[in-house]
Structure formats: structure tokens, C-alpha cells
N, C-alpha and C positions, 0 to 999 in steps of 0.2 A: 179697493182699500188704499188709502191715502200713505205710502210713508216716510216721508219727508215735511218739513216742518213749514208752516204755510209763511208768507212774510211776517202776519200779521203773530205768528208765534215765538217768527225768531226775534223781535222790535219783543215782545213780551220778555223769552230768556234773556235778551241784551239786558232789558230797563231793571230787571230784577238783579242780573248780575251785575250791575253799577252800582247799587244801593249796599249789597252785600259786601261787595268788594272792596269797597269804601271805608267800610266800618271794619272788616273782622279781616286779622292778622291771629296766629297762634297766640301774642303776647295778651292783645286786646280779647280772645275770643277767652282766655283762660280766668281776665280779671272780669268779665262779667257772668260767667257762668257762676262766679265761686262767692258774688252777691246772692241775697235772700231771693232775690225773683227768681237771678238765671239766666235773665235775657234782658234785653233791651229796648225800652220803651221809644226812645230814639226812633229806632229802627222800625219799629212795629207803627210808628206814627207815618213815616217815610212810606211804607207797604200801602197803609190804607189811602195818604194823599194820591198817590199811582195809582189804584184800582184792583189793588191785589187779595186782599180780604175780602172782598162781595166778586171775586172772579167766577167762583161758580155758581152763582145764585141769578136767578129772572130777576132782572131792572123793575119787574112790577113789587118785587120782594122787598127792593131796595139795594140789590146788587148791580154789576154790571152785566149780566147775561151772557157770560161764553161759555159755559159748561162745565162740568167734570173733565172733560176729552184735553183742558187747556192747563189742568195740573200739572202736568207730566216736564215741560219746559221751566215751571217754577219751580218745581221739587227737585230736579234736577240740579240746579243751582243753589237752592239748600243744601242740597247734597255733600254738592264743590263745595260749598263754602264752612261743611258742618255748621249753619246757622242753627243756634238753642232758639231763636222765636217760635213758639208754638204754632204756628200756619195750619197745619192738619187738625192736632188735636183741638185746640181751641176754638178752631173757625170751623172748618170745611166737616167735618165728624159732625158735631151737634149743629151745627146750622143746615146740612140735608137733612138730617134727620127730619129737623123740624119743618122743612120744608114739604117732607114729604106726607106728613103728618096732621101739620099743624092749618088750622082756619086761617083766611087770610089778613086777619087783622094782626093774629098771633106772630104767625109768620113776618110781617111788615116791622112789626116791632123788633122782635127779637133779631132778624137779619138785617134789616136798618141799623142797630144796636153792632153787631161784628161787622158789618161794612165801613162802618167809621170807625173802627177800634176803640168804640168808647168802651165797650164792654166784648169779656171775654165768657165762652161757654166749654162745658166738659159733658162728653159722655159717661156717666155712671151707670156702667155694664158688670164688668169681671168680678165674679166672688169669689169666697176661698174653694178650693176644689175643683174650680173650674181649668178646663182644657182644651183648647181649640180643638172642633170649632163645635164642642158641645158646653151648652154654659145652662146652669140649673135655674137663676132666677129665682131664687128663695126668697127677694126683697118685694113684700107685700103690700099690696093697696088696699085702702077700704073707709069709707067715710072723709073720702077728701083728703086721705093722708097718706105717706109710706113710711113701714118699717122694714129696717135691712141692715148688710154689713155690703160696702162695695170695697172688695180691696183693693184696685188696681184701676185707678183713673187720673191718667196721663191728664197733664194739666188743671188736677182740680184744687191744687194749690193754690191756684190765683183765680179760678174762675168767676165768676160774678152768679151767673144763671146754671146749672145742670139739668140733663136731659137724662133722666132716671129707667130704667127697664124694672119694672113691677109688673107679679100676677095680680088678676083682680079676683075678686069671688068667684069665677067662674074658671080660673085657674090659666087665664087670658093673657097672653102679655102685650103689658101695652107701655107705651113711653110718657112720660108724665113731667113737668118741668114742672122745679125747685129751687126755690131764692137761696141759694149758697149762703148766704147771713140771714137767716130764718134759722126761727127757734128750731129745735130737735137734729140740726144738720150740725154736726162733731166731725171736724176734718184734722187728719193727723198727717202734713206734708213729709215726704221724702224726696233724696236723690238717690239719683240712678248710676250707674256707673258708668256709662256716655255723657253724663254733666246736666242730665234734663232734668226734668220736674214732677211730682206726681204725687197722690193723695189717698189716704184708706180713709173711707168717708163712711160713718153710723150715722144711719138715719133712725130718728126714734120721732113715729108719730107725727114727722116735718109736711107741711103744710103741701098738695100739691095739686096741680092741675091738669087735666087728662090731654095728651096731644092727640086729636081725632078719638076715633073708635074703633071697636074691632082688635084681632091681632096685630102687633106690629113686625110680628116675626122676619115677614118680606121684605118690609122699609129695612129693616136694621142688618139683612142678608145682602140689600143690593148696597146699602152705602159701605158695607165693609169690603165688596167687592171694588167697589170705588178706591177706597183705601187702600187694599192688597197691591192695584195700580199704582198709588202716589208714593209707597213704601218703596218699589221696585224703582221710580223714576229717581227716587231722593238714593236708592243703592247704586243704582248708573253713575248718578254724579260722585257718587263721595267715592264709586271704585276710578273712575279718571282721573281726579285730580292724587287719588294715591298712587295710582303709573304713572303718571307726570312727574310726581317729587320723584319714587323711584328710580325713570330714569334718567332725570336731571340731576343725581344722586351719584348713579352710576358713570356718568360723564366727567363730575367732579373732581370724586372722591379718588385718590392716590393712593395705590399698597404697591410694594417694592418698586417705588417710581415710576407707577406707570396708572393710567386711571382705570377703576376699574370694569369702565365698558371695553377694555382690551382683552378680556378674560371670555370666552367662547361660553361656556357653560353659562354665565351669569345673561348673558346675551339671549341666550338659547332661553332661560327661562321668565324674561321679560317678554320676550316674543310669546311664550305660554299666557301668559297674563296678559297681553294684551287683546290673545284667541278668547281667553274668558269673559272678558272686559265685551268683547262685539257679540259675543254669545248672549249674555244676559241685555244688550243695550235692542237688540235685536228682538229681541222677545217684549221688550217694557214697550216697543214702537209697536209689535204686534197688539197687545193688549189695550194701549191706547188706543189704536184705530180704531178696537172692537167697541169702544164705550163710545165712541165718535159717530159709529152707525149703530149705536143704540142697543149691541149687544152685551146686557148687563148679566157674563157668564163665567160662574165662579171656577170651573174646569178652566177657562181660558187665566184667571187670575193666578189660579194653584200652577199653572204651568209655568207661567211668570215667574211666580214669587218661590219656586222651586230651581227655577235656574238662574235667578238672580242668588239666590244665598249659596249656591254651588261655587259661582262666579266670587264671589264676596269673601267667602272662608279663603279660597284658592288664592285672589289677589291680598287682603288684608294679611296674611299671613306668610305669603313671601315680602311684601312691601318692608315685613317689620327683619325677616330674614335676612335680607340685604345691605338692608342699612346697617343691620348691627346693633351693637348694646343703644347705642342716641336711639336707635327705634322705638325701646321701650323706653323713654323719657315723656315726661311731663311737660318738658319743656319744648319738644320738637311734635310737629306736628302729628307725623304718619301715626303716631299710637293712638291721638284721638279719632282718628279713624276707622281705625279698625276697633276700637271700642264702638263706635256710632253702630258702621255694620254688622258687628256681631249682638248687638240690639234689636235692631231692623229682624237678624235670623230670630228672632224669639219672640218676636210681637205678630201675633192673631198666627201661631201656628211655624213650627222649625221643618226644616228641610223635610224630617222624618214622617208631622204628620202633613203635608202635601204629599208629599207620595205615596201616603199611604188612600190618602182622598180620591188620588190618582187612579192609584191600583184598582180601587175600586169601583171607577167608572169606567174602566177596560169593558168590559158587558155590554157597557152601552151603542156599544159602537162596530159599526157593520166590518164584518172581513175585508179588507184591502188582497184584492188577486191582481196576478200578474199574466196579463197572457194575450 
């Protein structure tokens, strides 16, 4: 198992974080988020001329062929950068899916389609009542069509295409893609309180068309696993660059004339955060390796995405301590941050239910003796 980052990934982190870097300053990152899209078309045109949007997808698809295993360097730098361009939700989410899924003409189209940024996609999953990671599915198919309520799809705001989760007659779930401006499709956009984008979407009787056959249970279980990895790479970066301002903060900043990384205690508890900060970057590099040789295992993700949001509470919440009252401002960065990651802890599952996922695959697993 590989853990260090190959050339050809850190020439990737670099080219991404030049692009990002570029564009987003706290002043710049607050006057686009607080436009009707949210993000930046700019930027997302920049992504696709690089090769950043078809990174995970087979060059037969119409992507560039590196994998899933090659998110982890790019999300990472969203991370740093808290970028609102939707990269996850809109690309890499329903574009496996479809991948996984879909015939290959379908495929070619639609992945063609996000490898150029011309067009954007959303997962329409989450219904009311649902709970990670058990989701009920009550949006129905039948005669070409789905009827449903989706409340909770990140990106469907602006999507072009959605990639829908419906039972069929047979009580089957399967993923079915729907023209976002087709009749019967009613979208009601929000924001979130990280700055992002998101949609409660009514489908009545909208027009749709079946991705493969069979259940898709599997498909939609390995690409959230996938997911659970790019969350954790994207919580790596945004807990670094919040110990960087920290303790370039602490360097600064002056109380009884003196700055106040002279103060032992404040010392002592950046050194804790930084113990946290390698604890979770440690685990996201384990987790990557595994999707690298192909182990697509949601225990190994739940471990991850369990000690990254331990890590994240831990750092986001001293970062804002530190600083002081500016921390909770609008205008200074580190608050937008620890809104991002305390996000990230509430999306497909919180600390509690991972470990509770956890707990319960203890059984599976043979005694460790010592002797």
C-alpha cells in the first residue's frame, strides 16, 4: 500500500491549487457564494480546460481515466480553499453512478457532457425521514415515469440532468435519469449554511429513463463509499489551512505586548490540533490507498469519515477559540470553515452514526491475541 502521493498526483494537487488560489480570497469567495448560483463559472470552465471534471471517469467515457483513488489530492484543495464549485456533487456523484449503471452510449453522453462542463448533474436520493445510511425510497417508477418527493440534493439547483433512485413494481431500486426542465420536475433551491447550493425536488409523473437493470443498491453503496473518501480528503484540507491561519494568528496577534504564541498553554493546544489534523490526514491516505487497490469497503470509509469529523469538531472549534470574537465574523475567514466542516460532519452520516456502524461490525472480526 502506496502512501505518499506519486509525482503525477502532486503536478495534479499543484495545477488545482493554482486555479483555486487564484480566484478565492475570503472577500472574492463571500461575493460569489452570495450570487444566485454560488460559485463560479469562471472557475469551473478553468477545472474542465485542466482535466479535472472527467478525472474519474474511463477516457472511453469521455473522461481522463485516473480513477476515484486521484480525488483525494483534488478535494483536498477544495478543502484549503473552501471552493463552493460543486466538483463532487455535480460531477463525480452522478457521473459514477451513471457510469456504473448506464449502456455505453448513455454513459458517453452524459460523461462527455460533465467532462466539458457543459452540463451539470445531481444525485436525487434523500427523502424526508431518511437517516444515514438507511434511506426508504418511496419515489416510484412505472410506465416511463417517476413520482416522488427528494428533499435533500446537493446541487440540484442548477443541475441540467438528475440521476433519480426509484422502486419499480417489483419494489426494485433502480436509478433512472431525468431532464431537470422536463414537465412534472418542480425544484424548490436552498442554501445551506456553509454557502452551498441544494434543492427539494417533486417529481409528479416526470418523464424517465431506466440506467441498466436490476437493483442498483450496490452501484449507489460503492459510489457513496467513494464519496465518504472525497468528504474526508476535502475535511483534511480545510482542517490545514484552519491550523495555518491559527497559528499565523497566534504569531501575530499582541495581548499585553507580547504575541500571543508566548503564552505556553495556547502553544500546547495547537500542538493538540495539529495531533488531530495528522490523525485524520493519516486515515483519509489510508482510505485512499484502499480504493487505489480496489478495496471498495465502507468499514474502511466509516473509520475515516469517523476520525476525520473527531479531528474537524476538535480543530474548527479551537481555530474559532483562539482567534477570538474576529473568529465568529463573516468577514474573516476561519468561521467559514468551520461552518464547511461542521457540514461535511452531517453529510451521509455524523460522528455518532459511524460509530455506531462501527460498533456493529466488531463481530465480524477475528480476536487479536498476544503471545
Amino acid at each position: 500500500m502506496e502512501f505518499e502521493l506519486s509525482e503525477e498526483q502532486v503536478m495534479l494537487r499543484d495545477t488545482v491549487r493554482e486555479v483555486l488560489t487564484k480566484k478565492y480570497d475570503i472577500e472574492t469567495l463571500r461575493k460569489v457564494t452570495d450570487t444566485e448560483l454560488g460559485w463560479s463559472r469562471d472557475v469551473w470552465k478553468s477545472l474542465a480546460e485542466i482535466g479535472i471534471l472527467g478525472l474519474v471517469f474511463d477516457e472511453a467515457d469521455g473522461g481522463t481515466g485516473a480513477g476515484p483513488e486521484e480525488l483525494a489530492p483534488v478535494m483536498g484543495e477544495f478543502g484549503a480553499a473552501i471552493a463552493p464549485e460543486p466538483f463532487l456533487d455535480a460531477v463525480v456523484v452522478p457521473g459514477l453512478l451513471v457510469t456504473k449503471t448506464a449502456d455505453a452510449d448513455v454513459r458517453a453522453d452524459v460523461i462527455g457532457g460533465l467532462s466539458s462542463g457543459e452540463r451539470l448533474a445531481a444525485f436525487a436520493h434523500h427523502e424526508n425521514g431518511d437517516r444515514w445510511p438507511h434511506y426508504a425510497v418511496a419515489t416510484q417508477f412505472a410506465d416511463g415515469k417517476v413520482s416522488g418527493t427528494k428533499s435533500l440534493v446537493p446541487a440540484g439547483d442548477a443541475a441540467d440532468i438528475l440521476v433519480v433512485s426509484a422502486r419499480d413494481a417489483s419494489g426494485a431500486v433502480g436509478l433512472y435519469l431525468v431532464d431537470a426542465a422536463a414537465a412534472g420536475v418542480d425544484r424548490t433551491g436552498y442554501r445551506t449554511h456553509d454557502r452551498r447550493r441544494g434543492a427539494q425536488i417533486v417529481f409528479t409523473d416526470a418523464a424517465a429513463t431506466r440506467l441498466g437493470s436490476g437493483d442498483a443498491s450496490s452501484a449507489i453503496a460503492e459510489v457513496e463509499v467513494v464519496t465518504q473518501t472525497a468528504l474526508v480528503a476535502e475535511a483534511v484540507g480545510a482542517m490545514r489551512s484552519s491550523l495555518e491561519m491559527t497559528t499565523e494568528y497566534l504569531k501575530t496577534r499582541k495581548q499585553f505586548g507580547v504575541t500571543l504564541s508566548t503564552f505556553q498553554a495556547l502553544t500546547h493546544r495547537a500542538a493538540d490540533m495539529y495531533v488531530s489534523l495528522e490523525l485524520a490526514s493519516s486515515i483519509s491516505v489510508y482510505a485512499t490507498a484502499a480504493l487505489a487497490e480496489g478495496r471498495v469497503d465502507p468499514i474502511i470509509a466509516s473509520r475515516a469519515k469517523l476520525q476525520a469529523l473527531k479531528s474537524a469538531r476538535h480543530i474548527g472549534q479551537e481555530s474559532i477559540q483562539m482567534h477570538g470574537g474576529i473568529g465568529m465574523t463573516a468577514e474573516y475567514p476561519i468561521a467559514h470553515y468551520a461552518s464547511r466542516l461542521t457540514a461535511i460532519g452531517h453529510t451521509l452520516g455524523d460522528a455518532d452514526s459511524h460509530l455506531q456502524r462501527l460498533s456493529a461490525s466488531v463481530g465480524d472480526w477475528d480476536m487479536v491475541t498476544v503471545g
